[in-house]
C-alpha positions, 0 to 999 in steps of 0.5 A: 326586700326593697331595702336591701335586696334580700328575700323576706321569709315567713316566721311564727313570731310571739309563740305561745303568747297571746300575740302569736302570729306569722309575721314576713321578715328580710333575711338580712335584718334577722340575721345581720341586723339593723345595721345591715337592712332596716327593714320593716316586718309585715304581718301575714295579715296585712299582707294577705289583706293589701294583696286581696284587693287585686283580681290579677296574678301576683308573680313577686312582692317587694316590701318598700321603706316607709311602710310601702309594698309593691305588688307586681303582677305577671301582666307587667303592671305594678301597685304600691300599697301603704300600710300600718303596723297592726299591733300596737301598745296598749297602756295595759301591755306598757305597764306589763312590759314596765312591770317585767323589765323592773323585775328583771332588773332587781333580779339581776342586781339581786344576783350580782351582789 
């Protein structure tokens, strides 16, 4: 983690949904907090497609603030890379979310009463 220091490790994240995938996450964000490291996560994906414009060796990979990756190869030599949240929100899945969090909320007040 360029954050925080710690390791990223991989993580099937989403099991079972129609939006499972691996995703790399700092250890110190997923058991701390934010508070903690504000990390991003990078999907596998994205990853595996910044890393595979490069023809030399990767010995280590440092995920940066502001959506930056480092890639640095065993000649000593460096790259960094932007990149872009993969998945993001269509106005079909806010309104299910929308949709989930009202019926959630009337079945806990439901409950409380």
């Amino acid at each position: 983690c360029g954050t925080c220091g710690d390791r990223y490790y991989r993580k099937k994240a989403a099991t079972g949904t129609n939006y499972e995938r691996y995703i790399w996450r700092c250890r110190i964000y997923n058991n701390k907090g934010k508070a903690y490291c504000d990390s991003r996560q990078i999907t596998d994906k994205t990853l595996c497609t910044l890393a595979d414009e490069f023809d030399k060796e990767i010995s280590r990979i440092e995920i940066l603030p502001g959506f930056k990756v480092r890639f640095i190869f065993t000649d000593g030599t460096d790259a960094v890379r932007e990149w872009e949240i993969d998945r993001k929100w269509s106005d079909e899945m806010k309104q299910k979310n929308y949709d989930n969090l009202r019926r959630n909320t009337n079945a806990n007040s439901k409950s409380n009463t």
